[in-house]
N, C-alpha and C positions, 0 to 999 in steps of 0.2 A: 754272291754270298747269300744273297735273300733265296735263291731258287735250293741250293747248297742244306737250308735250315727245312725249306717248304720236305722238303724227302726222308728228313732224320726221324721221325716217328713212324713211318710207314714203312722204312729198310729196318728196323731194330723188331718191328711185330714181325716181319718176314723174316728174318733173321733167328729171331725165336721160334716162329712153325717151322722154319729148314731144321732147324739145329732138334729139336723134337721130336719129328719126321724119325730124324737118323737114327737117335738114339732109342726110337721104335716106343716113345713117352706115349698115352693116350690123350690127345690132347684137348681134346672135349671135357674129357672127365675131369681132368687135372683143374681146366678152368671152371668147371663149377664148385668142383671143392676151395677151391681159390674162391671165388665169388661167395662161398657161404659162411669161409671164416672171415673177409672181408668184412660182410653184413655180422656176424656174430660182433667182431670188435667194434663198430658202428654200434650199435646196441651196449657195449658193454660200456662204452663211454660216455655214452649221452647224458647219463644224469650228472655229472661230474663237468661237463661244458654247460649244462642246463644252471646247475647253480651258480657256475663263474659267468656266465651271461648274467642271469638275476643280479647278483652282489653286486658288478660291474655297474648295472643300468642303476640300480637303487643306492650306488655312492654318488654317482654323478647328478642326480636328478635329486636327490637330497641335500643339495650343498654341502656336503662335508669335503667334497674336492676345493670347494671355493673358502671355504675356513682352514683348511689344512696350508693351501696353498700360502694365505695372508700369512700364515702364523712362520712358514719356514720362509717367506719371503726376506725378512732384513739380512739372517742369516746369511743365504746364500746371496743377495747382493753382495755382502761382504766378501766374497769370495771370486766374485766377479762372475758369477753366473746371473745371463741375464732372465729380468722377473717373467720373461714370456714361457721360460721353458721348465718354469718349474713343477706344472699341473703335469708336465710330459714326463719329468721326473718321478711324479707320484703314480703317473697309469702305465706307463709302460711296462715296469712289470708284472701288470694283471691283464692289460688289453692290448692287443692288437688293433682292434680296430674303432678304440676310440681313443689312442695315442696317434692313430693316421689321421683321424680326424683332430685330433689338436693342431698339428704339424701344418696340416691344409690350415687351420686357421690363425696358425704364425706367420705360413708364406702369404695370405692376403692381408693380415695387418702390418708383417714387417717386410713381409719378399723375401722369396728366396736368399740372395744376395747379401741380405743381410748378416750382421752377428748373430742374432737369433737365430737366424733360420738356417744357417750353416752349421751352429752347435744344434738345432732341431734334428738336420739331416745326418750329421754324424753319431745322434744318438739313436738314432732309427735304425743306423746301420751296423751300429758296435753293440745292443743291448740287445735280449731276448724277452719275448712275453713270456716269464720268469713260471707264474702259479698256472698258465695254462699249460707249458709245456708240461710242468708236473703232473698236473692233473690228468691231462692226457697220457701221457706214456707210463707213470707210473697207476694209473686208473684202469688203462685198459691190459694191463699185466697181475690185477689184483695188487698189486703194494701197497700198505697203508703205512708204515714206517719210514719215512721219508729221512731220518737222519740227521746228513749233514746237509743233506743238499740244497734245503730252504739256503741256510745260512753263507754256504758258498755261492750258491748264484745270486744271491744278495749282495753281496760282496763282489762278487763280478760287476752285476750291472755299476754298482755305486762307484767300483773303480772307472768304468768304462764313462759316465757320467761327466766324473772328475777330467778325464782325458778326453774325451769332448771338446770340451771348452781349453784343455790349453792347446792341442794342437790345432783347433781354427784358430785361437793365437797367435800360434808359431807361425802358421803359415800364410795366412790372410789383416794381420797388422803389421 
C-alpha cells in the first residue's frame, strides 16, 4: 500500500500532460496563467487572513479567552461538557491553529483517552474554522454580504459541539 500512495501524485501529473498532449492544450502557457491567478488570489486574501491572524493572537494574549472561558464555565458544566474543552469551544471557530494547539494541551494534561480529549478530538473533527473559512473564500471572490452564513455555521458548529460530547457518551461510558 505504502509503494501504491508513493506513485499517486506523479501518475495524476502525467496523466494531466498525456491527457493535454491529446487534446493539443498548450501546456506551458496554461500553467502560467494558472500560476498567475493562483498568485493573484494569494494576494487577494492576505489582508483578510492578516487581520484574523491579528484578532486571533490579541484575544488570546489579552486574556479575554481566559474570562470568557471562566464566565461560560458553570454553564456548561451543567451540561456535562467537560471545563477543559471550553476555550476549544470558543476558538475553534476562528482558529485553526490555535484550537490544535489547545487540543495538544488537553491531550497532555488529560490524554488522549480521556473524556476530554475524546470530546477534544471529536470536535476537531466535526467543527470548521468557521470566520476563516469565510474570510477566505468569501474574500477572495470579493463578497462582503455574508448573509446567512455567519449565523448558520454558527449553528452548525454549536450543534456539532453539543454532539460531541453525547456521542463520546454513547459510545465510551
Amino acid at each position: 500500500m505504502n509503494t501504491f500512495s508513493f506513485y499517486i501524485v506523479p501518475c495524476t501529473i502525467g496523466l494531466i500532460i498525456i491527457f493535454g498532449l491529446c487534446k493539443k492544450v498548450p501546456l506551458f502557457d496554461t500553467f502560467i496563467i494558472g500560476a498567475k491567478e493562483g498568485l493573484y488570489s494569494t494576494f487577494s486574501i492576505a489582508p483578510s487572513l492578516i487581520g484574523l491572524i491579528v484578532a486571533v493572537s490579541m484575544f488570546k494574549s489579552s486574556g479575554a479567552l481566559d474570562i470568557i472561558t471562566s464566565f461560560f464555565s458553570p454553564m456548561v458544566n451543567f451540561f456535562g461538557f467537560p471545563k477543559e474543552v471550553i476555550p476549544l469551544m470558543l476558538l475553534r471557530p476562528v482558529s485553526g491553529s490555535g484550537s490544535l494547539a489547545l487540543v495538544d494541551s488537553i491531550f497532555k494534561s488529560c490524554g488522549p483517552d480521556s473524556f476530554a480529549g475524546r470530546v477534544a478530538s471529536v470536535m476537531m473533527g466535526s467543527t470548521e474554522t468557521t470566520f476563516y473559512a469565510i474570510a477566505i473564500y468569501f474574500g477572495s471572490v470579493g463578497i462582503k454580504n455574508t448573509r446567512h452564513t455567519i449565523p448558520v455555521a454558527l449553528t452548525a458548529d454549536f450543534t456539532s459541539f453539543i454532539m460531541s460530547v453525547l456521542i463520546v457518551r454513547l459510545l465510551f461510558t
